[in-house]
C-alpha positions as a printed Julia matrix, in Angstrom:
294×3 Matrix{Float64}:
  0.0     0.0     0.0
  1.62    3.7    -1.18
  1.61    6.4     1.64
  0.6     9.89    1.05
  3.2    12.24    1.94
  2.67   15.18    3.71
  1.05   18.22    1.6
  4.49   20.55    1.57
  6.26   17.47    0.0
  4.99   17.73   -3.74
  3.27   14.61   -4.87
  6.27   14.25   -7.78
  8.79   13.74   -5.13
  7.16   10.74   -3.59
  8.71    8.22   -5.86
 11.76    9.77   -5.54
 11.22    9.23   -1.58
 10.2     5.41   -2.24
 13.62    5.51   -4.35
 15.95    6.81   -1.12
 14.34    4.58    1.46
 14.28    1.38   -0.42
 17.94    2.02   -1.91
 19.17    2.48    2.01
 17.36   -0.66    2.84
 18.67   -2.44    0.21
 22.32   -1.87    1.08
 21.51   -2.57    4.88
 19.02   -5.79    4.29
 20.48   -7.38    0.44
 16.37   -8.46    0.4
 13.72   -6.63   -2.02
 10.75   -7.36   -0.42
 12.27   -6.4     3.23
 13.95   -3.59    1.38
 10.38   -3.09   -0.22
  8.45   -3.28    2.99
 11.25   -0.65    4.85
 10.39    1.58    2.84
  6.69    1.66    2.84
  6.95    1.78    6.51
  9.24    4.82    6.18
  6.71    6.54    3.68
  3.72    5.74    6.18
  6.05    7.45    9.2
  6.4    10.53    6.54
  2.82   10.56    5.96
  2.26   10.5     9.46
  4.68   13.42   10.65
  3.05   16.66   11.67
  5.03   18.38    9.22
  7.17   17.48    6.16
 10.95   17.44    7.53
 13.37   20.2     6.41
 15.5    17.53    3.98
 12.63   14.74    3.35
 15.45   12.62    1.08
 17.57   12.63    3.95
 15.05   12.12    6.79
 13.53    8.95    4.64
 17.39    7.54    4.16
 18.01    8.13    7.9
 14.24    6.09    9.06
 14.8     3.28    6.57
 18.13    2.59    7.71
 17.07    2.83   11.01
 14.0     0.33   10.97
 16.33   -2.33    8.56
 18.99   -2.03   11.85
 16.52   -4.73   13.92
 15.39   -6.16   10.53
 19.6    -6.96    9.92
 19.72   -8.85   13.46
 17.26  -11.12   12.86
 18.25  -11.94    8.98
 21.52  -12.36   10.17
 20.74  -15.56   12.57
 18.78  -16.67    9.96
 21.4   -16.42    7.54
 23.88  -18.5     9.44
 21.51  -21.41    8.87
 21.94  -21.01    5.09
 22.87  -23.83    3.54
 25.98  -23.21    1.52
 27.17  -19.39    0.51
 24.62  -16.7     1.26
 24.26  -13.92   -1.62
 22.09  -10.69   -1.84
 19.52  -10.83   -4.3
 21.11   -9.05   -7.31
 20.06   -5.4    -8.53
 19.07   -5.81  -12.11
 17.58   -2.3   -12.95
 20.13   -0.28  -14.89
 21.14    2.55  -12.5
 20.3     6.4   -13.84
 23.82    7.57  -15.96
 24.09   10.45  -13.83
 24.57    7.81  -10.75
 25.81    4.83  -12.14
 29.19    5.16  -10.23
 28.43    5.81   -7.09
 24.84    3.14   -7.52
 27.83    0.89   -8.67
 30.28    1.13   -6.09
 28.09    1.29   -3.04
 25.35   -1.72   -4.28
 28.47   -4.03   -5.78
 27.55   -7.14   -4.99
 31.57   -7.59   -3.3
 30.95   -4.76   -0.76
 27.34   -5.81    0.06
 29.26   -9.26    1.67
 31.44   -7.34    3.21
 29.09   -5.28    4.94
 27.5    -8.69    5.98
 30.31   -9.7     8.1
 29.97   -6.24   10.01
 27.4    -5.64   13.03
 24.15   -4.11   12.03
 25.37   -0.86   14.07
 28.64   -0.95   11.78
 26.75   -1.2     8.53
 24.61    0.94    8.5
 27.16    4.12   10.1
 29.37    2.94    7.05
 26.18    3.47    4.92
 25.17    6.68    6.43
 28.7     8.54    6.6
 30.12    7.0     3.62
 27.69    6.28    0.82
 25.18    9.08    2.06
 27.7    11.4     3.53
 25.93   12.07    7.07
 28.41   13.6     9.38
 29.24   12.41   12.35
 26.99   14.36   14.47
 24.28   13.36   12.38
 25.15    9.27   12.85
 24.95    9.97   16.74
 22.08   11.36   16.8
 20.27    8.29   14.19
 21.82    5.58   16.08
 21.86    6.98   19.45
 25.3     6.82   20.44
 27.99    9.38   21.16
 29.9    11.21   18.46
 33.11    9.29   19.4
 31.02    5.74   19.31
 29.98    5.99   15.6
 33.17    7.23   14.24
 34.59    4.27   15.6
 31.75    2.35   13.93
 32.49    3.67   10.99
 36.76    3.06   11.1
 35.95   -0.87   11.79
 33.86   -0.85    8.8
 36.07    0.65    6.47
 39.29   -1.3     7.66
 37.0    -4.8     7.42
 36.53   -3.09    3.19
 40.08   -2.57    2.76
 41.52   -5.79    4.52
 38.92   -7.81    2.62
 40.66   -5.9    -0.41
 37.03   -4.95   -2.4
 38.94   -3.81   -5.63
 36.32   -2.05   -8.05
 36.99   -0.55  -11.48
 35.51    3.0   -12.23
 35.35    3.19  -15.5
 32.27    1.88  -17.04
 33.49    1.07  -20.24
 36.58   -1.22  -19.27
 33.75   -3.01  -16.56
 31.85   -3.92  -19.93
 35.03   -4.65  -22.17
 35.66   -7.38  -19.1
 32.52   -8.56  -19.27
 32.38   -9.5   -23.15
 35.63  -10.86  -23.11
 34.28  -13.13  -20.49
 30.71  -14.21  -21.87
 32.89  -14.77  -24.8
 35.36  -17.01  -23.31
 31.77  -18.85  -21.65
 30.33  -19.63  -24.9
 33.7   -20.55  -26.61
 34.11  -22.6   -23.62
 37.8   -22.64  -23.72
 40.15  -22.63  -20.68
 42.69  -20.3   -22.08
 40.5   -17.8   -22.77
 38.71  -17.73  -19.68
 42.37  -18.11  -18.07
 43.21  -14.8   -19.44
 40.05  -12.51  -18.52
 40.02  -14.41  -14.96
 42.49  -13.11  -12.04
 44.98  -15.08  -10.49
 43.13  -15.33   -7.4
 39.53  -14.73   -8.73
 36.74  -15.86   -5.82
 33.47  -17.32   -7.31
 30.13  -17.83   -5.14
 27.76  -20.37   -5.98
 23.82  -19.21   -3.87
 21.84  -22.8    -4.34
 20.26  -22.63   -0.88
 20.04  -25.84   -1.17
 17.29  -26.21   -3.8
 19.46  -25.49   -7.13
 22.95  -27.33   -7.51
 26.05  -25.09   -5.93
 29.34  -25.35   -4.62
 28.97  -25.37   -0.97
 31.99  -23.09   -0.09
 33.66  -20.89   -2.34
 35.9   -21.31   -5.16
 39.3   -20.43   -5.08
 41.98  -19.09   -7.81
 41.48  -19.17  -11.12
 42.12  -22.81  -12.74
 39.28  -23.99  -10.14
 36.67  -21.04  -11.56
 37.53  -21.86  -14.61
 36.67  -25.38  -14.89
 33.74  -24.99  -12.47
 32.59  -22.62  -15.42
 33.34  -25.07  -17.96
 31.66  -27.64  -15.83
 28.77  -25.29  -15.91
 28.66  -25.05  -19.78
 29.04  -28.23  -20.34
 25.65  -29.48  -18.51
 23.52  -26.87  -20.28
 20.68  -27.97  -22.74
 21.71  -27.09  -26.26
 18.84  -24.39  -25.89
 20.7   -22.45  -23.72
 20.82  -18.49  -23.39
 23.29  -16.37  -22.01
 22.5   -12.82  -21.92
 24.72   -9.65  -20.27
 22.11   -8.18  -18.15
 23.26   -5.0   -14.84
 23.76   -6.49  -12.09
 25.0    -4.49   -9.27
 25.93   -1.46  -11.18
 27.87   -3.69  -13.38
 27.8    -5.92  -16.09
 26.7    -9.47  -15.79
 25.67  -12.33  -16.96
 22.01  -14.09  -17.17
 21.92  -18.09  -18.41
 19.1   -19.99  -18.93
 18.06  -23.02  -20.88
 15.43  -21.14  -23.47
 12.7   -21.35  -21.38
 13.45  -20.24  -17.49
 17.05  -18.64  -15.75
 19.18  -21.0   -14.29
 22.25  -18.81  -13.48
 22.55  -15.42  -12.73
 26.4   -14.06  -12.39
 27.4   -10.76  -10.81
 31.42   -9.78  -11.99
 33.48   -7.56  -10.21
 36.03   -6.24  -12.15
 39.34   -4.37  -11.5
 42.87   -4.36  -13.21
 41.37   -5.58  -16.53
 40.13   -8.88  -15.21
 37.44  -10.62  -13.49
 38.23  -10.61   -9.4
 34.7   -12.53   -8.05
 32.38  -13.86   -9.39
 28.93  -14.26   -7.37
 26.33  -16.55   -9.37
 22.61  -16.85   -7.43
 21.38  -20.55   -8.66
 18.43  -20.25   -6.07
 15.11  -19.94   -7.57
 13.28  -17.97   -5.56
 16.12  -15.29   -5.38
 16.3   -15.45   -9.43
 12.86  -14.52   -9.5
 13.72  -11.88   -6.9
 16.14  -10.58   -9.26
 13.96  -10.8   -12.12
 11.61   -8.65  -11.23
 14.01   -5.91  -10.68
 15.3    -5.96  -14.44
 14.33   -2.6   -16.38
């Protein structure tokens, strides 16, 4: 159900307010419908207020990221139940040219798990400060703590980014040069080729949740990625699709046997080859996905 906002916020800003909240939810939660849901909540709360806040973007940013704090605690118990690797459901809507860098960098599907390995508190001062550039006066004040607590929130976060090394290229063009050469090297299925667009120590994810056939832990280097792709290829049907689709910000890749998606792969990209690889083989997550693609 849509919430009417307030009568000084103008009725064409309202889906621009749906846009902030559910795009700070997303980045806390890795979910659409949660991230969906968090942000008609923080519409309703707009609705509600007794006036239409000073900033409205930034007061809908700071509620949604608020409510998905408890949201994150729970998820996260439940996620340690998972079986095999846990992904977030990817981002297939194209992001607006104007924004595709920072949409990019701060939905990539490599930071997103890195963000999962942080406390709920931790994630979502990295959000505010970093991706949304709240100062720290601001953070206290959201996540009721002192000034000195959240800046400390936010320097474990962004050591945990740079120890986990999330390496991102910023140039939009090279990300989709990478990502040809690589569907390329799919369809040819030929290990040289996909030896040469693959990094030494590429990481891929396999998301089955135990319904679709996945590797249970992560792959490691790139000889094993390459012949799990090849492995991959080789059981398709001879109908098979592959399709670059966004995913993330980024380019990626969409398989399917000609009449449903089997595989959907998000590629992070830096230093002219592929670095990760993060391919959600879980049905209900595809159709998650799916249903984001514009």
């Amino acid at each position: 159900m849509s919430a009417t906002p307030p009568t000084s916020v103008r009725g064409d800003d309202l889906e621009s307010l749906r846009r902030a909240a559910y795009g700070a939810a997303y980045r806390m939660l890795g979910v659409h419908a949660e991230a969906e849901e968090a942000a008609q909540e923080t519409l309703a709360r707009l609705h509600a207020a007794p006036q239409a806040p000073d900033s409205p973007r930034a007061w809908v940013v700071t509620v949604s990221t608020r409510l998905c704090v408890d949201r994150l605690r729970s998820a996260q118990k439940r996620r340690e139940a998972y079986v095999g690797p846990w992904l977030p459901e990817p981002l297939l809507a194209a992001p607006d040219p104007a924004e595709e860098l920072e949409l990019a960098e701060s939905v990539s599907l490599a930071l997103l798990l890195v963000l999962e390995t942080l406390s709920p508190a931790e994630r979502a001062a990295f959000l505010l400060h970093d991706v949304f550039g709240y100062g720290y006066g601001e953070l206290a004040g959201t996540l009721e703590r002192s000034e000195p607590a959240v800046r400390q929130l936010v320097s474990r976060a962004r050591r945990a980014v740079r120890e986990r090394q999330v390496r991102f290229e910023p140039d939009p063009a090279e990300r989709a040069r990478v990502a040809q050469a690589f569907a390329q090297a799919c369809v040819a299925g030929e290990m040289d080729a996909l030896l040469r667009v693959l990094a030494e120590d590429v990481v891929m994810r396999s998301d089955g949740g135990g319904v679709a056939s996945a590797a249970r832990k992560p792959l490691l280097g790139a000889p094993r990625v390459a012949r799990a792709i090849l492995a991959l290829r080789r059981n398709l049907p001879g109908a098979a699709t592959l399709e670059i689709v966004p995913v993330n910000g980024t380019p990626g890749m969409l398989i399917g046997d000609g009449e449903r998606p089997l595989t959907l792969m998000g590629i992070d990209v830096a230093d002219g080859r592929v670095t990760a690889i993060h391919a959600v083989r879980e049905p209900a997550k595809l159709a998650a996905a799916l249903a984001t693609l514009s």
